[in-house]
TORPA-4810 file (N, C-alpha, C, O; in nm, 3 decimals):
<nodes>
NODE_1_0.705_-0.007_-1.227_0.646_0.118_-1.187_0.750_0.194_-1.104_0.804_0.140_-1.007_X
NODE_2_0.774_0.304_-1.137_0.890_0.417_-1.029_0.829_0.430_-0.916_0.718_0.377_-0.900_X
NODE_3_0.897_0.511_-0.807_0.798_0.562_-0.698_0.733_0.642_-0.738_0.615_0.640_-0.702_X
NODE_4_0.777_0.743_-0.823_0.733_0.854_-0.835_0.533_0.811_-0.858_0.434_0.852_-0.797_X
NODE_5_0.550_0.716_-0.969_0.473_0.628_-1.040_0.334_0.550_-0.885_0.212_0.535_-0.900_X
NODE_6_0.407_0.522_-0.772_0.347_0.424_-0.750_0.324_0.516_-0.610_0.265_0.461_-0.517_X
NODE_7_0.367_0.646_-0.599_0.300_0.729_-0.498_0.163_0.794_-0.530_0.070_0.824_-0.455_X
NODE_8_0.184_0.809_-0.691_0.058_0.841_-0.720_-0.030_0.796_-0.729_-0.140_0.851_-0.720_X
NODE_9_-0.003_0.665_-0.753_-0.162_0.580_-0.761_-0.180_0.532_-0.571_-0.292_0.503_-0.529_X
NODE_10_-0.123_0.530_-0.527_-0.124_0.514_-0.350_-0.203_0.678_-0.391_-0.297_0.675_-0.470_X
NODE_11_-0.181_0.747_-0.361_-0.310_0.871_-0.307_-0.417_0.859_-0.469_-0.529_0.910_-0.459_X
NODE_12_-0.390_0.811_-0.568_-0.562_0.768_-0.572_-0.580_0.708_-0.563_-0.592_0.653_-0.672_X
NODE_13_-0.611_0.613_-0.445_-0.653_0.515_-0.442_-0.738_0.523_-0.283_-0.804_0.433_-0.232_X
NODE_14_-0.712_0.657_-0.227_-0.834_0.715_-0.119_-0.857_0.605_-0.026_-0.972_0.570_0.000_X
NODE_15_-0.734_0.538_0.038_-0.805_0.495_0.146_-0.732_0.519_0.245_-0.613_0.551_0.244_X
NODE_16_-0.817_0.501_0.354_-0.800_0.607_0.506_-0.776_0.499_0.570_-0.832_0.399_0.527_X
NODE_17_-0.710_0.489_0.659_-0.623_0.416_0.786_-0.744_0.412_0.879_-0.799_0.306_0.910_X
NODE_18_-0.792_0.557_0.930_-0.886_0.505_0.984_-1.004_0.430_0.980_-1.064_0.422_1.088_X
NODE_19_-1.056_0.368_0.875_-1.185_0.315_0.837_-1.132_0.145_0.793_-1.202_0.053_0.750_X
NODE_20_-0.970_0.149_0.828_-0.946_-0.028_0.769_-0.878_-0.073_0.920_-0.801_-0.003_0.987_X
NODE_21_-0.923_-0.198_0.951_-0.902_-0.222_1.099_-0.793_-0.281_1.065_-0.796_-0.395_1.018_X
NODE_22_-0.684_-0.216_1.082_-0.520_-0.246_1.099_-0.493_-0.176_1.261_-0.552_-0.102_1.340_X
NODE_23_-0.400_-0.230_1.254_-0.321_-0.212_1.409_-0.239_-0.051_1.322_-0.208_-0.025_1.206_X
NODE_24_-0.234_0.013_1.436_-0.221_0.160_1.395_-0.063_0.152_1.424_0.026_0.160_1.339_X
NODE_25_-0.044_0.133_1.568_0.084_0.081_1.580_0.184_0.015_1.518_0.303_0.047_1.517_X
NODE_26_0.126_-0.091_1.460_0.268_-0.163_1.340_0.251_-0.100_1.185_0.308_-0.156_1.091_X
NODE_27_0.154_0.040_1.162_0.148_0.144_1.058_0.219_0.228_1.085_0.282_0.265_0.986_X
NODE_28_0.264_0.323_1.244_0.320_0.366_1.262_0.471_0.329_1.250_0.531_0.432_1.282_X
NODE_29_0.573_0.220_1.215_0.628_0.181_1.205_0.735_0.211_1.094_0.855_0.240_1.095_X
NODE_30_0.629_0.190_0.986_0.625_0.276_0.814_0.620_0.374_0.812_0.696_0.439_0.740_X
NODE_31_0.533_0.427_0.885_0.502_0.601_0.848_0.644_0.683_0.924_0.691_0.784_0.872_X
NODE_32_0.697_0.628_1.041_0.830_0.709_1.124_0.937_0.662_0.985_1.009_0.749_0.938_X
NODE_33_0.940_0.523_0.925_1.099_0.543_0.842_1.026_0.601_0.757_1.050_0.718_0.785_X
NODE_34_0.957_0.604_0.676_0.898_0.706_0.512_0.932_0.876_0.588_0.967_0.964_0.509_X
NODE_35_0.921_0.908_0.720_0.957_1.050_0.782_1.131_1.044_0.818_1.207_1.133_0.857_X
NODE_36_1.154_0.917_0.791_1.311_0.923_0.798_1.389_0.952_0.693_1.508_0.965_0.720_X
NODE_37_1.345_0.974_0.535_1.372_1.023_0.450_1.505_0.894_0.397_1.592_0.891_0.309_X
NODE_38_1.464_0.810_0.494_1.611_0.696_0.479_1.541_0.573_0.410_1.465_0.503_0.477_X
NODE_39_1.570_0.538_0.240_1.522_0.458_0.188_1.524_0.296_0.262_1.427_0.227_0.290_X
NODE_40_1.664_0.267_0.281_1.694_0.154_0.359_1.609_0.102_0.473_1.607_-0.017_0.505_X
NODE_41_1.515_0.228_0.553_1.448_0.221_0.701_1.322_0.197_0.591_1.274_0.084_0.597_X
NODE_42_1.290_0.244_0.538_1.150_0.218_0.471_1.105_0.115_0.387_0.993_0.065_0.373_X
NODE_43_1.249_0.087_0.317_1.228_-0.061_0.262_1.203_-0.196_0.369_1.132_-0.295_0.351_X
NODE_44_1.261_-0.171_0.449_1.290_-0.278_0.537_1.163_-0.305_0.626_1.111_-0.409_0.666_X
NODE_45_1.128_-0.140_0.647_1.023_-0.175_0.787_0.861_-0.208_0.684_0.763_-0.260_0.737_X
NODE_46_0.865_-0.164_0.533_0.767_-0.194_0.448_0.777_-0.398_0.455_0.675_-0.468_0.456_X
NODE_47_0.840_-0.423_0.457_0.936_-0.578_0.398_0.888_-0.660_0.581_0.849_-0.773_0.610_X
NODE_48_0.912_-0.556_0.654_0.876_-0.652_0.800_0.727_-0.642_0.833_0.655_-0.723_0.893_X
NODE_49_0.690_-0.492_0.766_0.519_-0.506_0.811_0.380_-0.509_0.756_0.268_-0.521_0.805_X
NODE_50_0.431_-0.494_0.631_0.339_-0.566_0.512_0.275_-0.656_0.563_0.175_-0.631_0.630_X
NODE_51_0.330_-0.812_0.538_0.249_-0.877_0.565_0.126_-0.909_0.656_0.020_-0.965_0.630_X
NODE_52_0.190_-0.841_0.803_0.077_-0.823_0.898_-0.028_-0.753_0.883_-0.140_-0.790_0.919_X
NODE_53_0.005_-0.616_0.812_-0.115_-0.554_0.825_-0.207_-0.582_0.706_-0.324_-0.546_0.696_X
NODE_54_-0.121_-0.667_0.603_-0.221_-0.715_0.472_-0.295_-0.836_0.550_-0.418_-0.827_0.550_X
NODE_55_-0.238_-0.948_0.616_-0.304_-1.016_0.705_-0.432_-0.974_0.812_-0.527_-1.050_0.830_X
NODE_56_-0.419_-0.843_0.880_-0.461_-0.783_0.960_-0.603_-0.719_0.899_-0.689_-0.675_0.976_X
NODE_57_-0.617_-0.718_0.771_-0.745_-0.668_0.701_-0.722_-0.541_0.608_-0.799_-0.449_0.580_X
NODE_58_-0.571_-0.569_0.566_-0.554_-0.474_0.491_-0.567_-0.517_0.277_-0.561_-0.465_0.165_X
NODE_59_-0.578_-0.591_0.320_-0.564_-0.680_0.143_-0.713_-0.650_0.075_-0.728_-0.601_-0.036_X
NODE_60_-0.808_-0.686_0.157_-0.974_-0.669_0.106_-0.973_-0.515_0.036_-0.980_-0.495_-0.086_X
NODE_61_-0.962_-0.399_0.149_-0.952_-0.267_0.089_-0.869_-0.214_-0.024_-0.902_-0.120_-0.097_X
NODE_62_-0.761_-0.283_-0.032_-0.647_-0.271_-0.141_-0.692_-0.324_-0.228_-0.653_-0.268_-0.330_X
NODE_63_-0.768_-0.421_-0.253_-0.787_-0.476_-0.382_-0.961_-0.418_-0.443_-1.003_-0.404_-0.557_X
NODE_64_-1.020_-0.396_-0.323_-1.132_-0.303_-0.412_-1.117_-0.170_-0.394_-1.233_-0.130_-0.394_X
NODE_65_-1.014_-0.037_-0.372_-0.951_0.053_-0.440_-0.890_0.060_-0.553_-0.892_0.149_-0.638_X
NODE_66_-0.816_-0.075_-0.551_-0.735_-0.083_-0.704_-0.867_-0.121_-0.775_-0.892_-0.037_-0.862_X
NODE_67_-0.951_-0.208_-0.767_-1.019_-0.191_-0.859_-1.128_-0.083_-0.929_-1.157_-0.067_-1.048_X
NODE_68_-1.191_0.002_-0.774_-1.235_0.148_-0.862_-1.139_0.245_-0.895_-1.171_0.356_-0.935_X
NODE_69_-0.979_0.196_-0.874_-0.855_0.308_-0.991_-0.887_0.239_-1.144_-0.897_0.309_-1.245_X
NODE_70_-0.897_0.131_-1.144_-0.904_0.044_-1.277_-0.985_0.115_-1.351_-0.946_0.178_-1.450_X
NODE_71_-1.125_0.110_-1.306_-1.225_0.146_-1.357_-1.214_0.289_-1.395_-1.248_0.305_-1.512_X
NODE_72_-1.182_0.386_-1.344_-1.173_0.486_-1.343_-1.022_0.555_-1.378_-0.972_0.661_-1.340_X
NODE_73_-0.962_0.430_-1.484_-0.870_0.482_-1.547_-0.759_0.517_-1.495_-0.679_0.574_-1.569_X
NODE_74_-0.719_0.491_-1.335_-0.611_0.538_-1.319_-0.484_0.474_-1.354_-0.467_0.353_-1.365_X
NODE_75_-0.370_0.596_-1.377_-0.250_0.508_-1.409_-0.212_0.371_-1.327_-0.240_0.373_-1.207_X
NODE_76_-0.167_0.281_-1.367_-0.095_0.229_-1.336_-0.178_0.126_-1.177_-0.139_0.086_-1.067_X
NODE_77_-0.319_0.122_-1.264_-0.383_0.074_-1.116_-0.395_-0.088_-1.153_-0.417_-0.173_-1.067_X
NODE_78_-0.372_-0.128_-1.331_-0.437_-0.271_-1.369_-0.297_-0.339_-1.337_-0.297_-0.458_-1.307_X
NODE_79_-0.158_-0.258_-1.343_-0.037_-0.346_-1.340_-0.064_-0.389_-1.151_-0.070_-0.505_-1.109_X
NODE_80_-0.074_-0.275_-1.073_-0.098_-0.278_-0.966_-0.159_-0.416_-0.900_-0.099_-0.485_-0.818_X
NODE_81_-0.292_-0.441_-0.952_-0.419_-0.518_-0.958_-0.327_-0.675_-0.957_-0.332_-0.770_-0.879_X
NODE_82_-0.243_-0.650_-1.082_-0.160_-0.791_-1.117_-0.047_-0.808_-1.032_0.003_-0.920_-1.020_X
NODE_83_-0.015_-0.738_-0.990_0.092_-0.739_-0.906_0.087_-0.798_-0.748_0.160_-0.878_-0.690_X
NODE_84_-0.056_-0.709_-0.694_-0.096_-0.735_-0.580_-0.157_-0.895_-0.548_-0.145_-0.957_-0.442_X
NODE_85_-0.238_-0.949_-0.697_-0.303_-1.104_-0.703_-0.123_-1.211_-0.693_-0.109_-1.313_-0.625_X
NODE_86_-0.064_-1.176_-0.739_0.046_-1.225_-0.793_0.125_-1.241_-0.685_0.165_-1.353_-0.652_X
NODE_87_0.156_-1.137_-0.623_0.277_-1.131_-0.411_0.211_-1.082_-0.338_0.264_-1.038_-0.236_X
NODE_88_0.059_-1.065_-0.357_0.040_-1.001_-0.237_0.147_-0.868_-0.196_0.223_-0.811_-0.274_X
NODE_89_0.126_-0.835_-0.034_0.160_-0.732_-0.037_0.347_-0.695_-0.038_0.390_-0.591_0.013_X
NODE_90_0.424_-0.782_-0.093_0.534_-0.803_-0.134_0.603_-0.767_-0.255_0.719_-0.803_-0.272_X
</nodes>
């Protein structure tokens, strides 16, 4: 999947930060390098904080979004689905 590819199914997939009990703080983390426009800061800080916040109660919501993209036809939501069962958020 490209980014181009895998930004789009991230905004359909409608879920709000505020309503998933993650630590906002180690989100903010991601969100300052993705505003750094610097691939290297975003790969890395994605690669250091993934796991926590998929640990943190972020995996449950991700996997029943991907599944009403499935249902509802969105691109690239069933490779997603396999991907996510498969590494988790890796």
């Amino acid at each position: 999947m490209t980014l181009a590819e895998a930004t789009e199914l991230a905004a359909a997939l409608e879920l709000d930060v505020d309503d998933i009990a993650i630590c906002h703080a180690c989100l903010s983390f991601v969100s300052l390098a993705i505003d750094s426009g610097d691939e290297r800061k975003v790969a890395g800080s994605i690669t250091r904080m993934a796991p926590d916040l998929w640990t943190e109660g972020l995996a449950q919501p991700v996997r029943l979004a991907l599944e009403r993209a499935r249902k509802r036809c969105v691109a690239n939501a069933e490779e997603a689905m396999v991907a996510v069962d498969k590494s988790g958020p890796s």
